[in-house]
C-alpha positions in Angstrom: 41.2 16.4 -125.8 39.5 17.2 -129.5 41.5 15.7 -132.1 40.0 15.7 -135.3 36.3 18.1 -135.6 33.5 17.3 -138.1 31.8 20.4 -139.4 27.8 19.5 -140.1 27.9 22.5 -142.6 29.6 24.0 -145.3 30.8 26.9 -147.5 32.2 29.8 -145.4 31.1 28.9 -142.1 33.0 25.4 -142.5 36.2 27.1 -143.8 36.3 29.6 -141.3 35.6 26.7 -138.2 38.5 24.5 -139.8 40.9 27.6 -140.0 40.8 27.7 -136.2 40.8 23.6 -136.3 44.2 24.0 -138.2 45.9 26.1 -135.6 45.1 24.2 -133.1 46.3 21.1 -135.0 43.1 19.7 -135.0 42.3 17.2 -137.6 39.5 18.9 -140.0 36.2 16.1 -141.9 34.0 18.1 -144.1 30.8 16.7 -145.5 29.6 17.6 -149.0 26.3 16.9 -150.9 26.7 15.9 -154.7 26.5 19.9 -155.6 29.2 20.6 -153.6 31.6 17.8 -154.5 34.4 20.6 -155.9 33.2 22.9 -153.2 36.1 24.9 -151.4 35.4 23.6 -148.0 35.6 20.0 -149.2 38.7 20.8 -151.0 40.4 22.3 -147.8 39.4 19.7 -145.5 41.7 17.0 -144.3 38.8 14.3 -145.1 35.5 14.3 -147.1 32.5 12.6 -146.6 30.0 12.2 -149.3 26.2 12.9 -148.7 24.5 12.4 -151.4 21.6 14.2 -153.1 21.9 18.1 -153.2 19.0 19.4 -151.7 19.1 20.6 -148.4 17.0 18.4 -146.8 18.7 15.0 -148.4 22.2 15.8 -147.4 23.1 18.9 -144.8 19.6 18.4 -142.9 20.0 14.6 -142.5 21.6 14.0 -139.0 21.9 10.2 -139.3 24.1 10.7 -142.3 26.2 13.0 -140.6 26.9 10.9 -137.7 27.7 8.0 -139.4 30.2 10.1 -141.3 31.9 11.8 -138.3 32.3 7.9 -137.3 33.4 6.7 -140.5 35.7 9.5 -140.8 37.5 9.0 -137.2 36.3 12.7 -136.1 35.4 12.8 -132.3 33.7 16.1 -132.3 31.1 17.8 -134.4 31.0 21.6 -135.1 27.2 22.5 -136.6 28.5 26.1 -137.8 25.0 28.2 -138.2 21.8 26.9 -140.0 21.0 23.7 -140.9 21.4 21.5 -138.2 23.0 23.9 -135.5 20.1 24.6 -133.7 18.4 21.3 -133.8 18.2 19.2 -130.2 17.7 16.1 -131.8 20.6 16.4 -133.9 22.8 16.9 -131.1 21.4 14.8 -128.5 23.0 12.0 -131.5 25.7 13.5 -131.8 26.1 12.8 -127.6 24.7 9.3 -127.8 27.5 8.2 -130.6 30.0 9.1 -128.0 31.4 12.2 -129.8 32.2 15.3 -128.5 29.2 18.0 -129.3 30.8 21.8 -129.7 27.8 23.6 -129.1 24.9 23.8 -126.1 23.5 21.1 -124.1 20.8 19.8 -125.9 17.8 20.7 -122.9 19.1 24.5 -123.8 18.6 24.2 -127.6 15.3 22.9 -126.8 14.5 25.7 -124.9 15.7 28.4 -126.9 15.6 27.1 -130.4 12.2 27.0 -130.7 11.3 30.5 -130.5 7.8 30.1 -129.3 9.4 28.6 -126.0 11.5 30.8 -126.0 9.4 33.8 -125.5 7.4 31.9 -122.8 10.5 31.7 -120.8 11.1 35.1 -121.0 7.6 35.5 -120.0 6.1 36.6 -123.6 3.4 35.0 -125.6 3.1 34.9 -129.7 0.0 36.1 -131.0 -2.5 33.5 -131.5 -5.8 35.2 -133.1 -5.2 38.1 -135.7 -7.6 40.8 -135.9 -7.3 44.4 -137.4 -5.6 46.0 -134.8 -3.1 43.4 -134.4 -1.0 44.2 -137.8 1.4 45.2 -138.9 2.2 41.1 -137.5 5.6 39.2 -138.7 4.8 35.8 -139.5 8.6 33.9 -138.1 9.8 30.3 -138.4 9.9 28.9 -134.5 13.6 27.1 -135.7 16.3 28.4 -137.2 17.2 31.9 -138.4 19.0 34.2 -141.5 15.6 35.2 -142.2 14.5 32.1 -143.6 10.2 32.0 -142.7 9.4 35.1 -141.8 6.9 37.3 -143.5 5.7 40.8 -142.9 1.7 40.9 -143.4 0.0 44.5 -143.3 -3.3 42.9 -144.7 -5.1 40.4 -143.0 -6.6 39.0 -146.3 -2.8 38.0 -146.9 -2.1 36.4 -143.5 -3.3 32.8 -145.0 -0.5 33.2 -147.6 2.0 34.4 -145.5 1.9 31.9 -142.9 1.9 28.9 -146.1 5.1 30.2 -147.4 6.9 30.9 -143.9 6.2 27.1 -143.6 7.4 25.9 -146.8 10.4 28.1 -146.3 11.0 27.3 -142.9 10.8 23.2 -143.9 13.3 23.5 -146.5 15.8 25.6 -144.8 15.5 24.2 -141.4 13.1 20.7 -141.7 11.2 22.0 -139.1 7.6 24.0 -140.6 6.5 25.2 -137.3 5.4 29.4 -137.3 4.3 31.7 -135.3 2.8 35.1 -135.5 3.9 38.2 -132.9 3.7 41.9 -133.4 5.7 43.8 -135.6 7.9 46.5 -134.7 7.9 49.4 -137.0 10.8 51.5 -137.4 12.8 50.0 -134.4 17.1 48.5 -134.3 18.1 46.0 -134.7 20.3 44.8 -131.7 22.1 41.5 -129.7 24.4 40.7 -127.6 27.0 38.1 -128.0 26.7 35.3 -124.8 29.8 32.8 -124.2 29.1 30.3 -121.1 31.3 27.7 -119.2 30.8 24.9 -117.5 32.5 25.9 -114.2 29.3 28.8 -113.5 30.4 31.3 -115.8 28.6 33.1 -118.4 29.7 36.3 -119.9 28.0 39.1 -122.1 30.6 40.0 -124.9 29.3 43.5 -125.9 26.7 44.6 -128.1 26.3 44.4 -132.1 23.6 46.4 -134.8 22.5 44.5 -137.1 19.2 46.9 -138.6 20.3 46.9 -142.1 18.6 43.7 -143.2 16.8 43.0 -146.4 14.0 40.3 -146.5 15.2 39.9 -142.7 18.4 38.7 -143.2 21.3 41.0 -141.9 23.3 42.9 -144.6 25.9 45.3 -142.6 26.7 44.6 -138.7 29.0 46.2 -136.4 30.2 46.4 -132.6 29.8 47.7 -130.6 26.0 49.1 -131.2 26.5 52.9 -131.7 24.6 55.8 -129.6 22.8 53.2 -127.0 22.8 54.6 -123.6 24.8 53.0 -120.8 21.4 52.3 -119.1 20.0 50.8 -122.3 22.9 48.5 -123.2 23.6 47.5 -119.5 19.6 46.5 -119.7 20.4 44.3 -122.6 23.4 42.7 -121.4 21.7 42.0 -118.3 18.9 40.1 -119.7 21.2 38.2 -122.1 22.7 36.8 -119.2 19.3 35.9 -117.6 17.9 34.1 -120.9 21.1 32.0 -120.7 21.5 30.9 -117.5 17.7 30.2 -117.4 18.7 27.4 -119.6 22.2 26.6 -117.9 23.4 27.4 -121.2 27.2 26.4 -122.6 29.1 27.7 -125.1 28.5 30.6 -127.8 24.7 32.1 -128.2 23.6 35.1 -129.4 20.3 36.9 -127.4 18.5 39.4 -130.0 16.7 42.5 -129.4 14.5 44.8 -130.9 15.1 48.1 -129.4 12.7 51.3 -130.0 12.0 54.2 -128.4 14.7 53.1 -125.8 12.7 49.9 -124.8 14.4 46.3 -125.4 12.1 43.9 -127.1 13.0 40.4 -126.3 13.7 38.6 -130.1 14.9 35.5 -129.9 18.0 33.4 -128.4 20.1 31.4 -131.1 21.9 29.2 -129.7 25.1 28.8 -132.0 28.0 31.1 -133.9 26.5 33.6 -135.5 27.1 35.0 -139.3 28.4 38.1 -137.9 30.4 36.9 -135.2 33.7 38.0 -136.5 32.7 42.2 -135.6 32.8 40.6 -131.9 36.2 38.8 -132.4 37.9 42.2 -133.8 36.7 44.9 -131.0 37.5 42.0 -128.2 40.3 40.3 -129.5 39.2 37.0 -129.5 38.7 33.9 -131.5 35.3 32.6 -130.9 35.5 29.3 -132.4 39.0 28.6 -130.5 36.3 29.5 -127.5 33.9 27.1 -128.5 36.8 24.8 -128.5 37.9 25.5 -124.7 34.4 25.3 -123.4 33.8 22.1 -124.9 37.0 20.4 -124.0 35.8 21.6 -119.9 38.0 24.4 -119.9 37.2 27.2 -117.5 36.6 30.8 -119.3 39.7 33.4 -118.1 38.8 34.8 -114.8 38.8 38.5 -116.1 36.5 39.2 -118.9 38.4 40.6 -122.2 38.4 44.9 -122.9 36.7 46.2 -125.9 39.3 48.2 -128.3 37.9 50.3 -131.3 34.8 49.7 -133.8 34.3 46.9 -136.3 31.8 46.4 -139.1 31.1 43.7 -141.6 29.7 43.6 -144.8 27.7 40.8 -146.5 29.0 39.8 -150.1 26.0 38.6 -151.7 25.8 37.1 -155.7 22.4 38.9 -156.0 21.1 41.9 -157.5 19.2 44.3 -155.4 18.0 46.4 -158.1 15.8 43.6 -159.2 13.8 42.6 -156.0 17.5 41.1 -154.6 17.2 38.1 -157.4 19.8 36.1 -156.4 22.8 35.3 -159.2 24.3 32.2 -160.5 27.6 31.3 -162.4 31.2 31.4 -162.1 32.9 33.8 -159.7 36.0 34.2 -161.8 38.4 36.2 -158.8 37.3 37.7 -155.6 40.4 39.2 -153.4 40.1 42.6 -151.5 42.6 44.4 -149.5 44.7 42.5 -147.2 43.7 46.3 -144.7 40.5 44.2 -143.9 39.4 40.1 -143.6 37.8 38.4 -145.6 35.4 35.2 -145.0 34.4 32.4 -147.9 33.7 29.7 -149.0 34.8 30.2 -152.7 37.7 30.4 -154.7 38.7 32.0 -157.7 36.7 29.8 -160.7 34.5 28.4 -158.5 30.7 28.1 -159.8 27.3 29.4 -157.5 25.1 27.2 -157.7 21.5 27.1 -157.0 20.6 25.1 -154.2 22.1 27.4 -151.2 22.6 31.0 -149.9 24.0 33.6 -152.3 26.4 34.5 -149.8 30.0 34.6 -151.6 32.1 36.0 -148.5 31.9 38.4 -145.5 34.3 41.2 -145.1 35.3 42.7 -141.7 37.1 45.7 -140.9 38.5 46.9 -137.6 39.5 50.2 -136.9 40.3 52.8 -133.9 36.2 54.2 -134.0 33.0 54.3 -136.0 34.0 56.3 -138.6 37.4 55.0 -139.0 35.6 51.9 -139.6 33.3 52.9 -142.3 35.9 54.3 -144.2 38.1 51.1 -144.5 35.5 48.7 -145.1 33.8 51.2 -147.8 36.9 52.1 -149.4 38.3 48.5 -149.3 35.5 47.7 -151.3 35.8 49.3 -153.6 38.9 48.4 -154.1 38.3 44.3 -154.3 38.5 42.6 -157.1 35.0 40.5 -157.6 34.8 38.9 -161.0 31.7 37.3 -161.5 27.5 37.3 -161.3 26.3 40.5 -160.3 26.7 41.6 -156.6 25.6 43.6 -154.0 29.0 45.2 -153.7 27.6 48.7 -154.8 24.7 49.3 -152.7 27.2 47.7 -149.4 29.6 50.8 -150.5 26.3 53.3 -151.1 24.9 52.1 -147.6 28.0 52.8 -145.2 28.8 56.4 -146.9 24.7 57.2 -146.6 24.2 59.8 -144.2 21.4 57.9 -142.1 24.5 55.0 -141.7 27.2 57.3 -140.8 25.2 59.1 -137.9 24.1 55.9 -136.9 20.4 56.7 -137.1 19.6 53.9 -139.3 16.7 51.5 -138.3 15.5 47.9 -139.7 13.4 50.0 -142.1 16.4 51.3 -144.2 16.1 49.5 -147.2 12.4 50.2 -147.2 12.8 54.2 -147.5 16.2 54.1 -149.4 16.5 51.5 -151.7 15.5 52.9 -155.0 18.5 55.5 -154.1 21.0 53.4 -153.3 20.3 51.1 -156.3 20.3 54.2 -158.9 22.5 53.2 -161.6 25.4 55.3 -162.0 27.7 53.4 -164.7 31.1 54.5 -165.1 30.8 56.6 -168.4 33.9 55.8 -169.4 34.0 52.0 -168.9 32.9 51.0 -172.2 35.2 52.6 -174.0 37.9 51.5 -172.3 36.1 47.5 -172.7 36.3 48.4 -176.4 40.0 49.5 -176.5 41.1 46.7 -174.6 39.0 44.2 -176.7 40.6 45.7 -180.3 44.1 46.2 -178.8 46.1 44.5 -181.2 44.0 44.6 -184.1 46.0 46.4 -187.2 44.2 49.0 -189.2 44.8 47.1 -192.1 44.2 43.9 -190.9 41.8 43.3 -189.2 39.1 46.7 -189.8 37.8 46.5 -193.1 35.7 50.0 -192.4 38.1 53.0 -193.7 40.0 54.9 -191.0 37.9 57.5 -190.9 34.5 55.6 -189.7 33.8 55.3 -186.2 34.0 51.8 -185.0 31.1 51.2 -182.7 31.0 48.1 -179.8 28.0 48.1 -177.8 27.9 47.0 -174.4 24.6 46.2 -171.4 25.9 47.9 -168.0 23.0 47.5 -165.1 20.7 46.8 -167.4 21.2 49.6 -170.1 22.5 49.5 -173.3 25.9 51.9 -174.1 27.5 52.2 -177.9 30.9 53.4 -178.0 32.4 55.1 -181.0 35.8 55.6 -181.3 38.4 55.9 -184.6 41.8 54.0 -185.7 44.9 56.1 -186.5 47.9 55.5 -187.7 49.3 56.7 -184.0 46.4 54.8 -182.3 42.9 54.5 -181.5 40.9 58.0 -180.7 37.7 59.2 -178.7 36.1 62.5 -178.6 36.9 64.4 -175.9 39.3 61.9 -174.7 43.2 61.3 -175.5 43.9 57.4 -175.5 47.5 57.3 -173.3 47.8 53.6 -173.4 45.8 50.2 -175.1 46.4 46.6 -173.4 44.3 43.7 -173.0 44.0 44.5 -169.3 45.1 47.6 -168.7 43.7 51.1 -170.6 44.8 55.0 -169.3 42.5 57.5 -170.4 42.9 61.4 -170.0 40.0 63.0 -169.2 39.5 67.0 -168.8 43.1 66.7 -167.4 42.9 63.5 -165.1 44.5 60.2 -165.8 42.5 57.3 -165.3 43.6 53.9 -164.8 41.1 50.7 -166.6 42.0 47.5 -165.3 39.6 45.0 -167.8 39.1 41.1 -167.4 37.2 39.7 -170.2 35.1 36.0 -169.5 33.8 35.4 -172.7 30.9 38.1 -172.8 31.3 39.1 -169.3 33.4 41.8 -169.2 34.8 43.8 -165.9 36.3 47.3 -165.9 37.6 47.8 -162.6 34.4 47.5 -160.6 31.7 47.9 -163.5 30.2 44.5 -164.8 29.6 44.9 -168.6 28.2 42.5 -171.0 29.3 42.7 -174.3 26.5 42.6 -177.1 26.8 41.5 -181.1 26.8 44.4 -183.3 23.5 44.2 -184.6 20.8 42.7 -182.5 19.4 39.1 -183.5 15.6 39.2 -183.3 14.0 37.9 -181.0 10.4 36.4 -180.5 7.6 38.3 -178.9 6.1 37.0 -175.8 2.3 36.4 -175.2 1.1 39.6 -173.3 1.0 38.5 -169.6 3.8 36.0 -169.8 5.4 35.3 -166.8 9.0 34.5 -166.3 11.5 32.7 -164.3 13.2 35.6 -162.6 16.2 33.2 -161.6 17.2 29.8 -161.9 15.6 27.4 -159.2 13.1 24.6 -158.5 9.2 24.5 -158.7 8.2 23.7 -155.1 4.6 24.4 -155.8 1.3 25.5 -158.4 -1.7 26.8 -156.5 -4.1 24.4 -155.5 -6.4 23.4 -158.5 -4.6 25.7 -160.5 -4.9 24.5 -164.6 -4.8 25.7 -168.3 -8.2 27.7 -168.2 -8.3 28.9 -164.8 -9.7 31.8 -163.5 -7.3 33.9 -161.6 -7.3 37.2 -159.8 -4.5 40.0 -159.9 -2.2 39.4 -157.6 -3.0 36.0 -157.1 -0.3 33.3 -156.2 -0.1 30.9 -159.0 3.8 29.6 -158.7 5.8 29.4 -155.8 9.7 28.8 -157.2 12.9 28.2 -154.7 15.9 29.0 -154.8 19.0 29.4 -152.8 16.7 28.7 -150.0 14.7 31.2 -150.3 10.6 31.0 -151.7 9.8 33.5 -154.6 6.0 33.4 -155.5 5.1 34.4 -159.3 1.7 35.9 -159.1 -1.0 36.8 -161.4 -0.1 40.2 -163.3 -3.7 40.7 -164.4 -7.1 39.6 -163.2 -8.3 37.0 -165.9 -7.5 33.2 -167.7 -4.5 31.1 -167.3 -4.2 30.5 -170.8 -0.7 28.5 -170.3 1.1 26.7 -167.5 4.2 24.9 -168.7 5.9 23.8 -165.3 4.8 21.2 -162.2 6.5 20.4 -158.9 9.8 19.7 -159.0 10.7 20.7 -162.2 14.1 22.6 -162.7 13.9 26.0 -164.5 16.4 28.4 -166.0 16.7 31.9 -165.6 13.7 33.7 -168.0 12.2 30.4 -169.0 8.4 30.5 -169.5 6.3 29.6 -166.3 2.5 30.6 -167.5 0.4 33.2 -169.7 -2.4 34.8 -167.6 -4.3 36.3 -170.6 -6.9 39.5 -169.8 -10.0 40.0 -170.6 
């Protein structure tokens, strides 16, 4: 019997693996690198182990350390969680051979499955191995691993070379495994799986389906179960082969088999063989808790002898700290509060005051709702959030709530290509008019008109604030009953609370104010000094840090007085495990380069100056 359960991972996955642990009175050990020392999952855990370093691959990708901490802690069983480590043979073969209990497959079926290539040649498939012409579109994919982590779309074949150099890089980092391959691409198809949980008496069971085709840079954004409008002949197909691909492996535990599905074919993916992100959709519409299952199986337990019924529609949502408006640049700081409706669940890894940092995903929390159908669905999850509370870097919380109510989502005709055609939409800005004025009022509330306004009472104060990246002045007048807007009658002033009538309709402001970050119920405003400060012009050609991260890489021979061509790679940067190349705006001389490898830089520092001719 499992007593106490290591988790070789961290943030949400971690918490939501010890929740179970804790109803089952199972001890919980985290481990934490040197970034995450404070981290919520090493504050929650009954034990800690220290790994030190906070790169990837010196703490969370290091097996050895991780054993020897499950052993020094007194754990005897280690959960991997997803990513990392989870899908790594080697990793869990030691786990085995230190005489601790391993919640997860045998190690002979990661083998087989994690590595995609082999994957595909036991299903009877075979990646591409010349590229010509009328191979592409091709996806360049990392063999290990998954979340979209190594995987490139090339249309060009001049760009293949590229591609297939920062899939690897990528797929090293997050993974420590560099091996790609190339296969075709499917254009335009969904983006489906179905959920896999295997005994060791003989049994293995298909769990439904799930969609996951909104994805941006390949990594899944919105999933839900089951997957809407598939024929009975089409999902029974895909169940059917799940079931092959795992007992072709004798495969235990949880595992996930992934599909591409167009024009009502099935396109073998990909097997992972571990939880998956959106596991929790599965849990709602069956009623089950997948991690207690992992638990069962692992202890030798027999699955139930009847498979569980499906009951209603779930769908999840992806918080990200990341802002898709600006090429998804992921977001750093302090996430002040995040709560949403207790209607739905929620699944993090943070807490209120907790910082994002740079070295990991961006992913601040999942949020799942369940309802009666489809529809019923949509609604909660959209409407709940709208109605969290997420105080912080900027989000992705408006384009999830754009994306469920779009009219491609809701008549489930959406394919892997949605962002592609709709993002400029769906990323519009659309600032609440009225938020900076109520910022304003809540930031003077107080304030006498003889105390602290020097102006007379019949000048406009003025406050400007940036909103999405556009700059709002508010005017607005002290009385001797209270301040005054045009075309708006001022019911009520607070520091975090401001009621505005407008053409008739009372609105309510709730305002938080961090400093210079301000939030109006869900706008995120920043607060601006009255009269700009100058600033100093940049070169022409400049290039900028678009977020915080590390160097990983300059171009091969690249110096001060290069020759470079438009479009060109010069700097590769990484963060949250993801590469971001900086490439040559203009065809002509690298007049400045003030970074190398491994050098840390902050968000809109200076990285070159590629000057024209």
């Amino acid at each position: 019997m499992i007593t106490s359960v290591l988790v070789a991972n961290r943030g949400e996955i971690a918490c939501r693996i010890f929740r179970t642990c804790r109803e089952w009175g199972i001890r919980t050990v985290a481990v934490s690198s040197d970034a995450d020392e404070n981290a919520l999952h090493a504050r929650v855990a009954d034990a800690t182990v220290r790994l030190p370093g906070a790169a990837p691959a010196e703490t969370y990708l290091r097996g050895d350390l991780i054993v020897k901490a499950a052993l020094a802690a007194g754990a005897d069983a280690v959960h991997p969680g997803y990513g990392f480590l989870s899908e790594n043979a080697d990793f869990a073969r030691a786990v085995l051979d230190a005489g601790l209990v391993w919640i997860g497959p045998p190690p002979e079926a990661i083998e087989a499955m994690a590595s995609k290539t082999r994957a595909k040649k036991l299903m009877g498939l075979e990646p591409l191995r010349e590229v010509t012409e009328a191979d592409l579109p091709v996806l360049v994919k990392a063999a290990a691993g998954g979340g979209g982590r190594g995987m490139r779309v090339v249309r060009r074949l001049e760009d293949l070379d590229t591609a297939l150099e920062g899939a690897r890089a990528e797929a090293a980092s997050a993974f420590g495994d560099g091996e790609v391959f190339v296969e075709p691409y499917v254009e335009h198809g969904r983006h489906v799986e179905v959920q896999i949980l295997a005994d060791t008496h003989g049994t293995v069971r298909a769990l439904g389906t799930r969609d996951c085709s909104l994805q941006r840079r390949h990594q899944k954004v919105i999933e839900e179960a089951p997957a809407p409008g598939l024929t009975p002949e089409v999902t029974q197909a895909l169940e059917e082969m799940a079931v092959h691909a795992a007992r072709s492996v004798d495969y235990v535990g949880a595992g996930t088999v992934e599909f591409l599905v167009a024009d009502g074919k099935a396109h073998f993916l990909e097997m992972n063989t571990r939880l998956q992100v959106e596991h929790p959709v599965t849990e709602a519409v069956f009623g089950l808790d997948l991690v207690a299952e992992q638990l069962r199986v692992a202890e030798g337990h027999a699955l139930p002898p009847e498979p569980p019924h499906a009951r209603g529609h779930a769908i999840e949502a992806r918080l990200y700290a990341e802002d898709p408006a600006n090429d998804w640049t992921p977001q750093t700081g302090i996430l002040h509060r995040l709560t949403v409706p207790e209607s739905v669940r929620l699944d993090t890894g943070f807490d209120d005051g907790d910082s994002i940092g740079v070295h990991y995903d961006p992913m601040l929390a999942k949020v799942i709702a369940h309802a009666p159908t489809r529809a019923e669905a949509i609604r909660k999850l959209a409407g709940a959030l709208e109605r969290a509370t997420i105080h912080g870097p900027v989000t992705n919380r408006d384009l999830l709530i754009r994306s469920l109510r779009h009219e491609e989502f809701t008549t489930a005709r959406m394919n892997t290509g949605f962002y592609d055609r709709h993002l400029a939409t769906l990323t519009a800005s659309a600032p609440d008019p009225y938020a900076p004025l109520a910022a304003a009022l809540a930031d003077t509330h107080g304030r006498s008109r003889f105390g602290g306004w020097r102006n007379l009472p019949s000048q406009p104060q003025t406050k400007r604030y940036a909103v999405a990246g556009e700059e709002h002045e508010v005017r607005y007048h002290h009385t001797r009953t209270g301040p005054t807007a045009d075309g708006v009658h001022v019911l009520h002033t607070g520091p975090r609370l401001v009621i505005l009538e407008v053409d008739g309709v009372r609105r309510r402001f709730e305002v938080a104010q961090y400093g210079d970050e301000i939030h109006v119920n869900t706008s995120r405003l920043t607060a601006l000094p009255r009269f700009p400060a100058p600033t100093g012009q940049r070169a022409p050609g400049s290039l900028l840090a678009p977020m915080p991260g590390t160097v990983v890489k300059i171009a091969d021979g690249l110096i001060t007085g290069s020759s470079v061509e438009a479009g060109e790679p010069l700097v590769w940067l990484e963060a949250m495990k993801m590469q971001h190349v900086i490439s040559a705006p203009v065809t002509g001389q690298l007049t400045a380069l003030q970074v190398t490898p491994g050098q840390q830089v902050e968000l809109g520092m200076l990285l070159a100056v590629v000057k024209a001719p």
